[in-house]
C-alpha positions in Angstrom: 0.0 0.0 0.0 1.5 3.3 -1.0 2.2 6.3 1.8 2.7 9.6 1.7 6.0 10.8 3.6 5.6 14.4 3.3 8.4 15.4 1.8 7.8 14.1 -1.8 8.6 10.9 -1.7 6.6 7.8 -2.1 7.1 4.4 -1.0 6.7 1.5 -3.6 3.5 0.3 -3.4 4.2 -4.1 -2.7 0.6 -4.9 -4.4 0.6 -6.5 -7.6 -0.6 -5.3 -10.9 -3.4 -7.3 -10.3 -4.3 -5.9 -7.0 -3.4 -2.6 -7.8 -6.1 -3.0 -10.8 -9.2 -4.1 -8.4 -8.6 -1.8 -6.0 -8.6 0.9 -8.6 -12.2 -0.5 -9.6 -13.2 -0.8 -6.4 -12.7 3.2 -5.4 -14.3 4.0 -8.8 -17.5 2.4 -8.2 -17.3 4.1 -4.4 -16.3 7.6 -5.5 -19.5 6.7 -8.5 -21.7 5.6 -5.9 -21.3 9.2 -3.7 -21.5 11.2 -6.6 -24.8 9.8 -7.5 -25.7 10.2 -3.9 -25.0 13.9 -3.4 -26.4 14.7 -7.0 -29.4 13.3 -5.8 -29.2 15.5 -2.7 -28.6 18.4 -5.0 -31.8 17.6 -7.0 -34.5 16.8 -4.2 -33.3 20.6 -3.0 -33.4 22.4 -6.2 -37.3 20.1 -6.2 -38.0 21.4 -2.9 -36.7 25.0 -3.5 -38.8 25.3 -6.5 -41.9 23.3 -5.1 -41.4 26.4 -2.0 -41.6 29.2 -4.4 -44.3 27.9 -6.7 -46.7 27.9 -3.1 -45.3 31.4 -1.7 -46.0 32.7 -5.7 -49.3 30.7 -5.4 -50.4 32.4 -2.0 -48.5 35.8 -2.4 -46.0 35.7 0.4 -42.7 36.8 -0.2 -42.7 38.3 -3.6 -41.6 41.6 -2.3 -38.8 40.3 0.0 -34.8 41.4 0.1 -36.5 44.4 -2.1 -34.0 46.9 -0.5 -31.2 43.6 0.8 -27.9 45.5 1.0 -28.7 49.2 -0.4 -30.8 49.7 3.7 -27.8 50.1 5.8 -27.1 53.9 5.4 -28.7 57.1 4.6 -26.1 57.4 1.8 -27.1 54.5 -0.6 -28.1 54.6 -3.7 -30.7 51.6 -4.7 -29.9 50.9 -8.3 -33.6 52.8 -9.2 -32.0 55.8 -7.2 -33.8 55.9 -4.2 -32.6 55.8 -0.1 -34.9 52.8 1.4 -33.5 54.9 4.9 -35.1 58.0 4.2 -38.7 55.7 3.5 -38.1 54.0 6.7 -38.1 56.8 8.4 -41.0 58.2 6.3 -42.6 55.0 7.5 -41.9 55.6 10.8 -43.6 58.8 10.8 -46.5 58.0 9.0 -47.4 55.4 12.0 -46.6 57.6 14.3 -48.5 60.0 16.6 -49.9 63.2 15.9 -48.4 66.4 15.7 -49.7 69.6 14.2 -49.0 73.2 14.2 -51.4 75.7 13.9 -51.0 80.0 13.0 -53.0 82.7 14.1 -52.8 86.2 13.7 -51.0 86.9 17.4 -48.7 83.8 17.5 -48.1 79.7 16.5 -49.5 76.9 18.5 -48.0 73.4 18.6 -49.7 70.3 20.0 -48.5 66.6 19.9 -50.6 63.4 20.8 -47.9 61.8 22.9 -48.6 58.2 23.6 -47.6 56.6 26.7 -46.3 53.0 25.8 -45.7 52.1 29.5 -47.6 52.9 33.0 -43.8 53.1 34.3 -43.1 56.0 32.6 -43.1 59.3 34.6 -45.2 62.3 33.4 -43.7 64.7 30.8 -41.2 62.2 29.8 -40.1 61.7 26.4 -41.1 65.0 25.4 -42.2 65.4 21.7 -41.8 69.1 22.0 -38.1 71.1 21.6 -37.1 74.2 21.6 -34.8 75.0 18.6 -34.1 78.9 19.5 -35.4 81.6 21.5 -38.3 82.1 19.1 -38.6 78.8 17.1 -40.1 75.6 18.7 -40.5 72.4 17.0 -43.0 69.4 17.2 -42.1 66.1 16.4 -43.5 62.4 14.9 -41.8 58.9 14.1 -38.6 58.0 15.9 -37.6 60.1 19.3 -33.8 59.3 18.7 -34.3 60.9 15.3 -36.0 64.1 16.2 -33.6 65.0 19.1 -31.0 64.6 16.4 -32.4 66.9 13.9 -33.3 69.0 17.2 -29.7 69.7 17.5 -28.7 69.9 13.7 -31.6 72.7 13.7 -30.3 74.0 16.8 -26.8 74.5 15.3 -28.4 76.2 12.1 -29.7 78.5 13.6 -27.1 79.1 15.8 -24.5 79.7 12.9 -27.4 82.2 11.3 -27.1 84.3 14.1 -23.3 84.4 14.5 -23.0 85.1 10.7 -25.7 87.8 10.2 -26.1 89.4 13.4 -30.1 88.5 13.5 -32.3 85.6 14.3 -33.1 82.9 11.7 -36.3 83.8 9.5 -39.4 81.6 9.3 -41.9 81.4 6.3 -44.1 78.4 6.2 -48.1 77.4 6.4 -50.8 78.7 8.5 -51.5 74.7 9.4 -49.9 71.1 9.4 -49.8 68.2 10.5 -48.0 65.0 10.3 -48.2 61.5 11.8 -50.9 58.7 11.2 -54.1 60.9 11.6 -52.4 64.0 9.5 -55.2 64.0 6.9 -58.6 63.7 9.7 -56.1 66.4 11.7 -55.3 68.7 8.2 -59.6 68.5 7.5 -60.4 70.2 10.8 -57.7 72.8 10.7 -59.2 73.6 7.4 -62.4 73.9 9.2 -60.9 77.1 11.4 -60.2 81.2 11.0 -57.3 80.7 11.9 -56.6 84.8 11.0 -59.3 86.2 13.5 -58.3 83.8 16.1 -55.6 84.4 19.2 -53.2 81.7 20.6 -55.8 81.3 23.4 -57.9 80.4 21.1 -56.3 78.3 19.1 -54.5 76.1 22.2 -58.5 74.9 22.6 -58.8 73.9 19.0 -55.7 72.6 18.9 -56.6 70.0 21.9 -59.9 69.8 20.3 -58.3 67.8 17.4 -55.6 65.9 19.0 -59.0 64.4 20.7 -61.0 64.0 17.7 -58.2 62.3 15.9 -57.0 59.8 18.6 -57.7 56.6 18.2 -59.5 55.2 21.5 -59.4 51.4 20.4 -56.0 50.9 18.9 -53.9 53.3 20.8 -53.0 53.4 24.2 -53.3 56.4 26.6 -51.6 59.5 25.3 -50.5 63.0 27.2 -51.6 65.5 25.4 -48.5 68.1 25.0 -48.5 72.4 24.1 -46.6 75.1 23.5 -46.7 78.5 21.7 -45.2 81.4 20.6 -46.0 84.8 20.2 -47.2 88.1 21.5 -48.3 86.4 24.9 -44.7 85.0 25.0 -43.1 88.0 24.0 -41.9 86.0 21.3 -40.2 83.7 22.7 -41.2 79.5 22.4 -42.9 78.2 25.8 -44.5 75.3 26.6 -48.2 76.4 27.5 -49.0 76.9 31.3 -50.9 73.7 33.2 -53.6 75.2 33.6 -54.4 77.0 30.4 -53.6 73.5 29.3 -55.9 71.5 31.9 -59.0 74.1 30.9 -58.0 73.5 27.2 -58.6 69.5 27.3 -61.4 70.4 28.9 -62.9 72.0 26.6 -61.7 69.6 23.9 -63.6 66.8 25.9 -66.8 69.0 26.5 -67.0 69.8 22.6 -66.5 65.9 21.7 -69.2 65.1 24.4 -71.8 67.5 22.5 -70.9 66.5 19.3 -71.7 62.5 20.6 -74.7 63.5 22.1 -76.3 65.5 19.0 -75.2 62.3 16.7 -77.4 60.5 18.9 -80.2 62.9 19.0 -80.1 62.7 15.3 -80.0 59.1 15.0 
């Protein structure tokens, strides 16, 4: 029987020609035999790979998986169709989100935020969805927290640099109403619904709770703090969060107003 040394040499095999010759045969038909045995393997997978897809095709499931595989890891790939599956996330993530919407009057801006409270072991006011991005612009948030702190900051720099560079604070132009989250169109049909350019800020803080209470959800959300602030001539122009109790008499007015509207539905039925 021939051995391998290791070093390139060979001992002389003492078999004859003869044995030499069947033992050949013999690993031919064994090396034959495994080679049928793992192409069958191969085949009864490829069977059961395609049998797998033919039923998820069949049923619909997973025809829209690994869609964004390997272009979803940064803000900063490209898909080969040219968009950033990040940025959509996030999108996403606002679009299920809670409400937030910002409303203009002719004295000031009011903000108001449906904040959900995912846990009874949370403390009050925590989590806040409302920031203060300079003396006179505020900010109200939806989607991710970690995200909006972030562009809290990067908004906070801006205008930070605006105000170092040019001597004055940041301008703002916008809309006299908005909202985002998962209830921004029911929200953006009642702001419509307003004069917002005859109304005050203490006005509009009880509209504004009015509609964070029309638009929440009572069977598929949880319990939610309902969260203020303004700017304006009250403020003297500077962002605050609204007082407790303007805020206390404003939810109760949004829950009066709801309670009439339930009771004339009924009446009418």
């Amino acid at each position: 029987m021939g051995v391998d040394l290791g070093f390139g040499v060979r001992k002389r095999s003492l078999r004859t020609p003869a044995e030499r010759a069947a033992k050949a045969k013999a690993i031919g038909g064994e090396r034959s035999q495994w080679a049928s045995l793992l192409l069958g393997y191969a085949v009864s997978g490829v069977g059961a790979a395609l049998r797998a897809w033919k039923l998820c095709a069949a049923s619909g499931v997973g025809t829209m998986s690994s869609i964004g595989t390997g272009y979803d890891l940064s803000a900063s790939t490209f898909s080969p169709d040219g968009r950033v599956f990040q940025v959509e996330y996030a999108m996403k993530a606002v679009e299920n989100s809670s409400t937030a919407i910002g409303i203009r009057c002719k004295d000031g801006v009011v903000f108001g935020v449906e904040k959900l409270v995912l846990s009874k072991l949370y403390e009050e006011g925590s989590n806040k969805r409302l920031f203060n991005v300079d003396r006179h612009v505020g900010m109200a948030v939806a989607g991710l927290l970690a995200d909006a702190r972030s562009l809290a900051d990067i908004a906070r720099e801006e205008a930070s640099n605006f105000r170092s560079n040019f001597g004055y604070n940041i301008p703002l132009k916008g809309y006299w109403g908005c909202a985002i989250g998962k209830a921004r169109q029911a929200a953006k049909t009642e702001i419509e619904k307003l004069q917002m350019k005859e109304m005050t800020c203490c006005d509009v803080v009880k509209e504004v709770a009015k509609i964070i209470y029309i638009v929440h959800d009572e069977v598929k959300d949880k319990a939610f703090e309902l969260e203020l602030s303004w700017v304006g001539e009250l403020t003297k122009g500077r962002h605050e969060i609204v007082p407790k109790d303007i805020r206390e008499e404003a939810e109760k007015y949004a829950k009066e107003s709801l309670k009439e509207e339930d009771e004339s539905d009924d009446d009418n039925m």
